[in-house]
C-alpha positions in Angstrom: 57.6 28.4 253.0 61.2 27.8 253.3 63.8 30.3 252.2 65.8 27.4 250.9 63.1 25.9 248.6 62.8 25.8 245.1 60.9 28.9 243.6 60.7 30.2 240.2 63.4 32.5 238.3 62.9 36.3 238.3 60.7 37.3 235.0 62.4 38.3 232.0 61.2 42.1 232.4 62.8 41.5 236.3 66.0 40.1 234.4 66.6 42.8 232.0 66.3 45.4 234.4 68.7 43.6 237.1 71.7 43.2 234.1 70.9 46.8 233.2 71.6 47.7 236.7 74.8 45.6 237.1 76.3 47.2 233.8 75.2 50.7 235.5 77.0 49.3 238.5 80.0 48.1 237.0 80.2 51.4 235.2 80.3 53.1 238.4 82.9 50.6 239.5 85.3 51.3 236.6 84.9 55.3 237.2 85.2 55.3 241.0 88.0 52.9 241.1 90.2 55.7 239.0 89.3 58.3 241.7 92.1 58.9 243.8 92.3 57.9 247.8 90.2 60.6 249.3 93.1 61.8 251.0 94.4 63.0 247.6 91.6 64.1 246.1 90.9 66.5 249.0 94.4 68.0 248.0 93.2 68.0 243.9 89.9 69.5 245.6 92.5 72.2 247.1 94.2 73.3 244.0 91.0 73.6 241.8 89.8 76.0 244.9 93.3 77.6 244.0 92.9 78.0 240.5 88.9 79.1 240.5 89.8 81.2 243.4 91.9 83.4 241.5 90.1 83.0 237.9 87.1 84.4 239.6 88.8 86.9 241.9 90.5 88.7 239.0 86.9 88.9 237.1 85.5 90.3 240.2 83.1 88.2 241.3 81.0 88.9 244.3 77.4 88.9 246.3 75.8 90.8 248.4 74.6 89.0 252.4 71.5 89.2 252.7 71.6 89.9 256.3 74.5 91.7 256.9 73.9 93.7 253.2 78.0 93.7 253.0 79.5 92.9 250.0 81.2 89.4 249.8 84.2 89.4 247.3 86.2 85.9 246.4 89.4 85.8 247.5 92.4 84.3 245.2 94.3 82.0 247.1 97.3 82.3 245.0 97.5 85.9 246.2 100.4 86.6 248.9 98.0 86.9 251.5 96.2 83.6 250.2 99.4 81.6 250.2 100.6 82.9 253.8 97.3 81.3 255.2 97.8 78.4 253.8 101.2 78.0 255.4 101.3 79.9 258.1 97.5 78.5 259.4 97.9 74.9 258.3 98.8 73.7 261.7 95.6 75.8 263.2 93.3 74.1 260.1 94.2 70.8 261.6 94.0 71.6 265.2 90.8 73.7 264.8 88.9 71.2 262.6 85.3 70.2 264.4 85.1 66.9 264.0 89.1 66.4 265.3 88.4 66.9 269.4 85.1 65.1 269.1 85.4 62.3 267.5 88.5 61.2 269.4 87.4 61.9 272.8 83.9 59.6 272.0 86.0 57.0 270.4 88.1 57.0 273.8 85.2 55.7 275.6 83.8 53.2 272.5 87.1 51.5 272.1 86.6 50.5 275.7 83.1 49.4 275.2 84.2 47.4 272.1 87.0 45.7 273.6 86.0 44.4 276.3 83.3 42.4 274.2 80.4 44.3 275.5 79.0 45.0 272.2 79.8 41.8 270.9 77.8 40.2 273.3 75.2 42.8 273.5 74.2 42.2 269.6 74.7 38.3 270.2 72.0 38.4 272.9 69.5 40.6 270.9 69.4 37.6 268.2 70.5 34.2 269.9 66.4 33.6 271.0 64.1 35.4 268.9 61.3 33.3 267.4 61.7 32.5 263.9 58.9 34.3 262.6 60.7 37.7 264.0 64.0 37.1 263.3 64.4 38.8 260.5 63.2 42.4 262.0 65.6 41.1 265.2 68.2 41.2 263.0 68.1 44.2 261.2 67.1 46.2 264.5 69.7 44.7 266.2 72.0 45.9 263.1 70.4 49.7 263.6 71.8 49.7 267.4 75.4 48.1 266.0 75.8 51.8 264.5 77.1 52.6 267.9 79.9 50.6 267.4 80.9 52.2 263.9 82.5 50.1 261.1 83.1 46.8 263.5 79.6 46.2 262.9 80.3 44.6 259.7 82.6 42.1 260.7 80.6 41.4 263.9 76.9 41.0 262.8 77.7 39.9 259.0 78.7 36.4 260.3 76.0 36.5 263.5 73.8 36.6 261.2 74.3 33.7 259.0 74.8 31.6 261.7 71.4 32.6 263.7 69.6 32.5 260.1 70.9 28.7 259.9 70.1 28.2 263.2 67.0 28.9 262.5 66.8 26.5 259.6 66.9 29.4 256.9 69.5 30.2 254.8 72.5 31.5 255.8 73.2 33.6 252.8 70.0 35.4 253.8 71.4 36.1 257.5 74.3 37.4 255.6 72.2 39.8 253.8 69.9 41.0 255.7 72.8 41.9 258.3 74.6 43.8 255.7 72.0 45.9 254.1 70.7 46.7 257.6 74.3 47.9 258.7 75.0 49.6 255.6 71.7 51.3 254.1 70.6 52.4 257.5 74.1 53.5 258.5 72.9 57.2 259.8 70.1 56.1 261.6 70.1 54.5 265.3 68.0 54.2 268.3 71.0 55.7 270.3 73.6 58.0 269.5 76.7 57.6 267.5 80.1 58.9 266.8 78.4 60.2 263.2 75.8 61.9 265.4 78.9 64.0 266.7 80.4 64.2 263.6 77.9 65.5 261.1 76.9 68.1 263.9 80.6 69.4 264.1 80.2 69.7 260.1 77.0 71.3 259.9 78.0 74.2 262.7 81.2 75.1 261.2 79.4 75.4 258.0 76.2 77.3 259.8 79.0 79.8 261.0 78.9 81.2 257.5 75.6 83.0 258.0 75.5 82.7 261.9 78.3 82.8 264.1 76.4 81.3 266.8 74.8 78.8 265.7 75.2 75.6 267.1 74.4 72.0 265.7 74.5 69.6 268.9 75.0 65.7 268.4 71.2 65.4 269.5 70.0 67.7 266.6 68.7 64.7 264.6 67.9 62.3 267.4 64.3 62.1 267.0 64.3 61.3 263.3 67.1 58.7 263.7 65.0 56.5 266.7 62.3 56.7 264.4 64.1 56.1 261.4 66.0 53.0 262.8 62.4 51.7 263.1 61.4 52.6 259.8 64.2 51.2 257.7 64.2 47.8 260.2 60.4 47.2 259.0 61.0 48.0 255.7 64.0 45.8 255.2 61.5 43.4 256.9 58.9 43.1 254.5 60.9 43.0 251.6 63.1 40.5 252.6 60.3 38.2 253.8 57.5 39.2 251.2 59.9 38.8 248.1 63.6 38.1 248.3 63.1 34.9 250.5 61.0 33.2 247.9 64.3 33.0 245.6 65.7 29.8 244.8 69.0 31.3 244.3 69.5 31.8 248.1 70.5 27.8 248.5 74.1 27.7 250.2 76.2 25.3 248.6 75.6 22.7 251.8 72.3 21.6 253.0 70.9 24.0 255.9 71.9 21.3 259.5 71.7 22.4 262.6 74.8 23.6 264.5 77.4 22.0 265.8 78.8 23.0 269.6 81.2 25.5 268.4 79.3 27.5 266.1 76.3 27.2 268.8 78.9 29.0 271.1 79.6 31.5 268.8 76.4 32.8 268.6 75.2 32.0 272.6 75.4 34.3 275.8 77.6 32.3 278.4 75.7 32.6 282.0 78.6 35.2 282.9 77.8 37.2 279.9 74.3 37.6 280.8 75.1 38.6 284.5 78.0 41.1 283.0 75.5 42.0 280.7 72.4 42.7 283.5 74.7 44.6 285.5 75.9 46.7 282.8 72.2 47.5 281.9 71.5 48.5 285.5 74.4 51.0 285.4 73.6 52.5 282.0 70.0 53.5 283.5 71.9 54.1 286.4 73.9 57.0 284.7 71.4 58.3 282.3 69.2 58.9 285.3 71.8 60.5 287.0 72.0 63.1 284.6 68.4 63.7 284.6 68.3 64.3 288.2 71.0 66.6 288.2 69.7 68.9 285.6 66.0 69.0 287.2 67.3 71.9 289.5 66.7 75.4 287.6 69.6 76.3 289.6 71.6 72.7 288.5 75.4 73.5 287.2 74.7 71.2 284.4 72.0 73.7 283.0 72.7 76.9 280.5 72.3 79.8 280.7 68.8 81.3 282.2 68.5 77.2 283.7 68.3 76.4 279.9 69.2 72.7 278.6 69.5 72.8 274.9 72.3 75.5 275.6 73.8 73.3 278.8 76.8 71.6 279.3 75.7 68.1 279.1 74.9 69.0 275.8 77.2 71.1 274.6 79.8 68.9 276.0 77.7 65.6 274.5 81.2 64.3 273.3 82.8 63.8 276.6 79.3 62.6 277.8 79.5 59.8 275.3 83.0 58.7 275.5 82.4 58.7 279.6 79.3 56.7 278.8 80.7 54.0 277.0 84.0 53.7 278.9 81.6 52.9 282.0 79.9 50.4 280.5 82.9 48.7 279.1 84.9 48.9 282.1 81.8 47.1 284.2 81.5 44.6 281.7 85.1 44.3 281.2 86.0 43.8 284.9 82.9 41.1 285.1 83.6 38.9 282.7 87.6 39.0 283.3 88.7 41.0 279.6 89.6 43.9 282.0 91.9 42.8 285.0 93.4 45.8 285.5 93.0 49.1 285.4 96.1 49.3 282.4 94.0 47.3 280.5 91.5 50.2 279.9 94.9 52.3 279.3 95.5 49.6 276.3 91.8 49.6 274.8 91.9 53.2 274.5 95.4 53.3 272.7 94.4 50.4 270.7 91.3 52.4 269.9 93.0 55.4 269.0 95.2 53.6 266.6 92.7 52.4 264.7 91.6 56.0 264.1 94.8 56.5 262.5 93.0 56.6 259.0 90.8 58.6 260.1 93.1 61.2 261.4 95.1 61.3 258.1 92.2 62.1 256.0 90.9 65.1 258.6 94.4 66.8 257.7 93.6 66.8 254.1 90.1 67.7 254.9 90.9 70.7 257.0 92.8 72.1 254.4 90.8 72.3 251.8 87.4 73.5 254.4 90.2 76.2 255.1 91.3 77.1 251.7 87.4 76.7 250.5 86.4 79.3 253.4 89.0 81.8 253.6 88.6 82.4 249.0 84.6 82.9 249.8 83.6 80.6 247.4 81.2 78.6 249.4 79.5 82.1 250.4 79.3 83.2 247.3 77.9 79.6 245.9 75.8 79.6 248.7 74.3 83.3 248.3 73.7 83.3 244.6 72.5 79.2 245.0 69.9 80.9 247.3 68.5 83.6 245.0 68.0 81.2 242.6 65.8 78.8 244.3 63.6 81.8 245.5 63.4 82.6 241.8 61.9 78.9 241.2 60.0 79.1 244.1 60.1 75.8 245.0 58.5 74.5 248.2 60.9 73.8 250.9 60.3 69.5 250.5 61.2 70.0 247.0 64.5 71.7 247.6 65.1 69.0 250.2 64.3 66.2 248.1 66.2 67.6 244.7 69.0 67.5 247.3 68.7 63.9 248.7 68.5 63.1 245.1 72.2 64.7 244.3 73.8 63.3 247.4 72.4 59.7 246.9 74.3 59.9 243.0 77.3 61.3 245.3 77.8 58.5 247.6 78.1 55.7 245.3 81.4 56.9 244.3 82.0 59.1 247.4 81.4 56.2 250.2 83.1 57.8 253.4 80.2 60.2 255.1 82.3 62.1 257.0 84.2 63.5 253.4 80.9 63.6 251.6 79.4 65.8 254.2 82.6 68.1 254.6 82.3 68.5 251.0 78.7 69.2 250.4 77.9 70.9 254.1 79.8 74.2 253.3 77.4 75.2 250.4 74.1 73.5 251.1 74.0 74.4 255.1 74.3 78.0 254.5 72.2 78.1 251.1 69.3 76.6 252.8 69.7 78.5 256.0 69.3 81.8 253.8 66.1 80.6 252.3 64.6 79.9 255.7 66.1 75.8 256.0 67.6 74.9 259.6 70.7 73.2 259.4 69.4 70.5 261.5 67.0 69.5 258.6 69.2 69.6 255.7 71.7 67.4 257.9 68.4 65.3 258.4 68.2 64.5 255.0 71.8 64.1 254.0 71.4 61.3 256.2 68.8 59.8 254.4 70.8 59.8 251.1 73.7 59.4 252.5 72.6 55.8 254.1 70.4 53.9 251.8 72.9 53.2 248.5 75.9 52.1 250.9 74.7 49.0 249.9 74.7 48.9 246.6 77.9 50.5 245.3 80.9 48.2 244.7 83.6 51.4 245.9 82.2 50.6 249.5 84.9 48.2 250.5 82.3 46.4 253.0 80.9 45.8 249.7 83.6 42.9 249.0 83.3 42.0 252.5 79.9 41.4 253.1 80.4 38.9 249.7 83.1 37.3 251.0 80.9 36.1 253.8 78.3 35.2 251.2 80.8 33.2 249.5 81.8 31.1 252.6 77.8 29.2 252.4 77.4 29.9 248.6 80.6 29.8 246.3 79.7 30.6 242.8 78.0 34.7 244.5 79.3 37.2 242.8 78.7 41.2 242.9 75.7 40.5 240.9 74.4 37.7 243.2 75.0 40.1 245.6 73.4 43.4 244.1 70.7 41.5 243.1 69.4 41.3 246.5 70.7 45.1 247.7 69.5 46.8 244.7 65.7 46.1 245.4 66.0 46.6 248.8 67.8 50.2 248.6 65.2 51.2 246.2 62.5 50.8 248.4 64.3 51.7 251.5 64.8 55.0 249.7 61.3 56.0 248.2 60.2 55.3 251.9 62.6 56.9 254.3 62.6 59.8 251.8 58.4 60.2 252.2 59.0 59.5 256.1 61.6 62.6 256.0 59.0 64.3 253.9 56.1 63.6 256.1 58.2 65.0 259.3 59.3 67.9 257.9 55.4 69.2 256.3 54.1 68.0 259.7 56.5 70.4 261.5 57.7 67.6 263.8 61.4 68.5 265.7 64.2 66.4 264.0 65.8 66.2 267.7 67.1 68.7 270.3 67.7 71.9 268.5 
């Protein structure tokens, strides 16, 4: 059946529940668009820390480690000593902050990849061909590996896929959807790693250092769980999309669905030069990653750890550099093939251009290192995290319940907190090293903030790709509107989310490694 035929209305039951969800929505709207710019609210964050800090340090407020049995007292930052940390150390916050180093030396290598069109073209070949009948599961698996390419997935795919739905003779507000809810609600999870594989991980080990110094969370920690995840959420977006949401009526653009004409067809085509660029490029990407595996065979190899280990090795300890040397191969190869690259300053300029547009980015670190700093040096989050712990061995809950209680708070989180990378600095300092002390890896609670961290990106009117993805929408179909569009997302994150959660819950009872710990 076509998607662009007439079908009947939702029920009323189905109507009542969508307009209760859209005032829900709206409500959420009204209260996250008074929130500040994270930037600023990371500095509110920082003077609450101040005040409670000092409230609680003058009523004596401690706990007890349970390893180390010594006592932990909260320190008031409005002391002298508390104040002369927060002057004297703010350039070392910054400059020591995990994520900082990391992200920037990947995003080196990705602005090259980007730039030169690679993944452009890359995501236009995965789509241009595929049969009808798979097209949708194309699309949205081609949308789980655009996570490499970080937020210029939206405006990439978003479009791609309207036009390869049309193409196709369905309707392009469908292409448009399925693109964005495949982008958005499976943000964490790729066949291939990511700049928020490197990110979370830097997180999630500064906050592990709470109850262990050396503990390391490696960009690979999760990689397991996310190829099969990207899997997962692809099929599931799938069926409901095809099952249900393509029977709508309400899906017809404002224009009959025609075919394409020659520019649009280019749009979406590989030219012969692509394709070559694009072989090549393939070759050398097996080429390196093999190259790497040879070289760490030897138990002797450099590459190794210590004791010819390869969790603790370089390669993966230094998985940053690894990445960003990854991609700017690639991009160079495919730059210099298909004539974007002519020279070698024109790497110089993708980098710089790529570095620029981190510039956002950067700002809102600064804030963010303060506060982790403040929030570390009082002891709150040790305190929270110590007592938060001997409470949920009082309820003795089972491990999946914890885990699942906790999905449940950061899913609520992220519709007004969208950015991951502040919602994780937030919540990793007190849920890493609770669940650590109750026998939780930080590579499993990181897991699962994924999971909840993903699935309502969709659906909450703060994300500004939100607006973007109906601004598309609006191009083929005028009268959309945020209901038109959460109409769609809503059902879709709701099931997304009851099955990625059992998936996460199934992996963890069955013991199965989340990646390479």
């Amino acid at each position: 059946m076509s998607a662009t035929s007439a079908q009947p209305q939702p029920t009323e039951p189905q109507s009542r529940l969508l307009r209760t969800a859209f005032r829900g929505f709206a409500a959420i709207e009204k209260v996250g668009n008074k929130l500040p710019n994270p930037f600023w609210l990371f500095w509110i964050l920082a003077g609450v820390v101040a005040v409670l800090s000092a409230v609680l340090a003058a009523a004596g407020v401690s706990a007890v480690h349970p390893g180390t049995h010594e006592t932990i007292k909260v320190q008031s930052l409005l002391s002298k000593d508390g104040l002369a940390m927060a002057v004297e150390g703010a350039v070392d916050n910054f400059a020591a902050f995990p994520p900082l180093a990391t992200i920037l030396t990947v995003m080196f290598g990705i602005a090259v990849a980007e730039r030169s069109g690679l993944f452009s073209a890359l995501l236009r070949r995965m789509v241009a061909r595929v049969p009808g009948r798979y097209l949708t599961f194309a699309l949205s698996m081609t949308a789980m590996v655009s996570h490499v390419a970080g937020d210029a997935a939206y405006v990439t795919l978003i479009p791609l896929g309207a036009l390869v739905f049309r193409a196709a003779g369905r309707s392009p507000v469908l292409g448009c959807i399925v693109a964005y809810v495949s982008i958005s609600a499976g943000y964490d999870a790729s066949p291939s790693l990511t700049t928020t594989d490197v990110l979370l991980s830097s997180i999630s080990t500064a906050a592990a250092h709470t109850i262990d110094a050396h503990y390391v969370v490696t960009p690979v920690a999760n990689y397991f769980f996310g190829l099969g995840s990207s899997v997962l959420v692809a099929l599931v977006i799938t069926l409901v999309v095809d099952k249900v949401l393509a029977r709508r009526a309400d899906l017809q653009p404002d224009e009959p669905v025609t075919a394409l004409g020659a520019g649009e067809r280019e749009a979406i085509e590989v030219t012969g030069r692509q394709q070559r660029a694009l072989r090549v490029t393939g070759l050398v990407a097996a080429g390196f990653i093999a190259f790497l595996a040879l070289a760490m065979v030897p138990a002797s190899s450099p590459l190794r750890g210590e004791g010819g280990g390869i969790v603790d090795s370089p390669v993966i300890g230094g998985m940053a550099l690894v990445l960003g040397v990854f991609f700017a191969v690639l991009g160079t190869v495919y730059g210099r093939m298909t004539g974007t690259f002519s020279a070698p300053r024109d790497i110089i300029a993708a980098m710089v251009e790529g570095t620029r547009a981190m510039a956002p980015i950067l700002v809102l670190f600064f804030a963010i290192s303060q506060f982790l700093a403040y929030f570390k040096w009082t002891n709150i989050g040790d305190v929270l995290a110590v007592t938060g712990a001997e409470t949920l061995r009082d309820l003795h809950l089972h491990g999946w319940a914890v885990l699942v209680g906790i999905a449940v708070l950061i899913t609520f989180m992220n519709l007004v907190i969208t950015s991951g990378s502040a919602l994780w600095a937030l919540a990793a300092p007190v849920l890493v090293p609770m669940l650590m002390l109750i026998g939780i890896e930080p590579e499993t609670t990181q897991a699962v903030y994924r999971v909840a961290d993903s699935v309502t990106n969709c659906v909450t009117p703060m994300s500004p790709y939100f607006v973007m993805a109906l601004g598309f929408i609006q191009q083929h179909r005028k009268s959309a509107g945020i209901g038109t569009l959460a109409s769609f997302t809503i059902p879709i994150a709701a099931v997304v989310w009851v099955v990625w959660i059992a998936f996460f819950v199934a992996w963890y009872l069955l013991g199965i490694p989340f990646g390479i710990n």
